[in-house]
N, C-alpha and C positions, 0 to 999 in steps of 0.2 A: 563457449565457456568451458566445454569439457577438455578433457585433457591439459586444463592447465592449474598453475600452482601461484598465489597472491599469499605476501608476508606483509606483515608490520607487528606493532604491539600496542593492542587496543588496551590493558591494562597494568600499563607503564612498569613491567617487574622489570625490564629488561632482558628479556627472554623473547625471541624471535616467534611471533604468532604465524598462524599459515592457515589457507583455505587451499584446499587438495580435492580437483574434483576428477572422479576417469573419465576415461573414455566411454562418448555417448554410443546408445545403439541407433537402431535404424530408426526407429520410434521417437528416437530423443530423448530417453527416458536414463538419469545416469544418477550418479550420489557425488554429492560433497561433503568431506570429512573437515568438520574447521578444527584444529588443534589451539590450544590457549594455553601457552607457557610450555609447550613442546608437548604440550599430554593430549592422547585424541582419548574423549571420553563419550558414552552412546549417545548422550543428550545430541550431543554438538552433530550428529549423521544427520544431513539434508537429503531427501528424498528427491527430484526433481522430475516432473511429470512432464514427458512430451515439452520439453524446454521453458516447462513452467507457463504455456501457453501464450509467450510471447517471439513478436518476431526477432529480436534482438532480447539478450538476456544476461546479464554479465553481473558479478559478485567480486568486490575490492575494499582492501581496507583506505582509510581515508587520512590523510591529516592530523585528521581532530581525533581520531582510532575511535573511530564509528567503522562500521561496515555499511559498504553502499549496494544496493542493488536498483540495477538498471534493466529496468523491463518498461518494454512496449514495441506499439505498431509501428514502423515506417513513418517518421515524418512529426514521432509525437517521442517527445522524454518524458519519461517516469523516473523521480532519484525518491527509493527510498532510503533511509539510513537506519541503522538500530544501532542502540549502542548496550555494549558488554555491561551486565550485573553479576558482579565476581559472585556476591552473595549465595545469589539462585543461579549462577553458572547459564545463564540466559539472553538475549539478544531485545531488548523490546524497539519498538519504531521512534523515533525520535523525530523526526522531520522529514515532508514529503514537498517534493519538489514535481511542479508540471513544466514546460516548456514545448508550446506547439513552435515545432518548427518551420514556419511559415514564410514568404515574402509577399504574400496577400495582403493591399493595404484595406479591406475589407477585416482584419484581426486587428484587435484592439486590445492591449493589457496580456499578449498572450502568456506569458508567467503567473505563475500561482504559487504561494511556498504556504505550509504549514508547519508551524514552528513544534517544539517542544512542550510550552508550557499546555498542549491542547495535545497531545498524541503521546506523552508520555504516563499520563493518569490511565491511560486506557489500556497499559501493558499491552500492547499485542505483540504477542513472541513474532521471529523470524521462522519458527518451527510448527506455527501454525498460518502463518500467512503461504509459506510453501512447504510441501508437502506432498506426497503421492497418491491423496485425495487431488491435488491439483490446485491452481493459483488462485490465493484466497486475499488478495493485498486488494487496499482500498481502492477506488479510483473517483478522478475525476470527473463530474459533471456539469452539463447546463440546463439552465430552467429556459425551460419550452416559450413561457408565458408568463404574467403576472399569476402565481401562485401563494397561498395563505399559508402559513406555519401555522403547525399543530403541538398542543403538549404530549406531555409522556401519556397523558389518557387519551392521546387524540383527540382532542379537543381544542377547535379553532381559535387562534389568538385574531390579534389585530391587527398583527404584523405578516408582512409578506415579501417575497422576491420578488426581479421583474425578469423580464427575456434576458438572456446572456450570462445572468447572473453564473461565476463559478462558486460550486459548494463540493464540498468531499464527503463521497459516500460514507458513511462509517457502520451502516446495517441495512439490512433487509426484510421485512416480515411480514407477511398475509396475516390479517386478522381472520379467525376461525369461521367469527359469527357473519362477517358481511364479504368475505372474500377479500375484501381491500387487498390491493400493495402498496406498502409505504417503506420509504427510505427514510432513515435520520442520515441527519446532513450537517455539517458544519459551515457554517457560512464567514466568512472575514470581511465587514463590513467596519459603522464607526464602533459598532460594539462586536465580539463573537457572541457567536447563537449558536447553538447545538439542541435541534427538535427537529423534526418530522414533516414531512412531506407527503402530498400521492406520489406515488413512484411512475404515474405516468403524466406529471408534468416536469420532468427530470431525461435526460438526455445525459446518457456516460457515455462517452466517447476517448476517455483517455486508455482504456484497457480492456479488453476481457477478463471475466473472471469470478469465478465460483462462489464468489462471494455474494453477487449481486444477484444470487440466487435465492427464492423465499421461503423463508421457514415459518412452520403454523406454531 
């Protein structure tokens, strides 16, 4: 991704947009300047940490003038998208895409998308998902086993996942008082669900990442 330069015009003035990133170091650690209407202003400096910690990592604009970025391992697609808020001059996630690249007929459903109407209430900047803290974007998972959903107090419902099931991580947090680790999770079932999980009946496998790291 470093040393190259992606145009379009994510907020239709008619003024040529551009992602400008240099030359990485040995580390892989380098900056992209997104410019929006020709002007590079500090908001828009991306930080990129050791290639954002993915093996494959690449930033474009799109079509629909979203920006897309593509991170992950070998053999797995990650497409996030954010799309431009002239307002706040900001990037938020709009739709995530999974895609195991696989010809195993053991994989079943291997696509996952997450739309808009679920990921764009949740603002999450492009400016905080990477960053030189290092790569904080959601990622994909699967449920181990038949596991229970919990509410916001952590407290057991009557609904639950079963094995296979995909849900997208969207936090991480150890409770103080019992250690716990739980993920909130999104689920795309005949309803959405967004509550809570142990985090060790969850399996991410679509990314590393900093995120899925726990906070007290």
């Amino acid at each position: 991704m470093s040393g190259i330069t992606n145009t379009g015009d994510v907020n239709n003035d008619g003024i040529e947009d551009a992602i400008e990133c240099s030359n990485n170091t040995v580390n892989e650690d380098y900056q992209c300047i997104i410019y929006i209407s020709g002007e590079k202003k500090t908001k828009n400096i991306l930080q990129v940490k050791n290639n954002n910690e993915c093996s494959y990592f690449s930033m474009s604009f799109t079509k629909k003038n979203e920006l897309r970025v593509e991170c992950g391992p070998r053999g797995i697609y990650n497409g996030y998208y954010y799309r431009y808020n002239d307002s706040e001059n900001n990037w938020f996630l709009s739709r995530y895409e999974y895609i195991l690249e696989s010809d195993s007929s053991d994989d079943i459903e291997n696509n996952f998308t997450v739309d808009s109407n679920i990921l764009m209430p949740l603002k999450r900047s492009l400016f905080q998902d990477i960053s030189g803290k290092g790569n904080r974007m959601v990622a994909m998972g699967y449920v181990k086993e038949k596991t229970y959903i919990y509410d916001n107090n952590y407290r057991k419902t009557k609904m639950y996942l079963v094995k296979r099931d995909k849900v997208l991580i969207l936090d991480a947090k150890q409770d103080p008082l019992t250690n716990k680790k739980w993920y909130q999770i999104y689920f795309k079932g005949k309803r959405d669900i967004i509550a809570w999980v142990n985090a060790d009946d969850i399996e991410y496998l679509s990314l590393h990442t900093k995120f899925l790291e726990f906070s007290r």
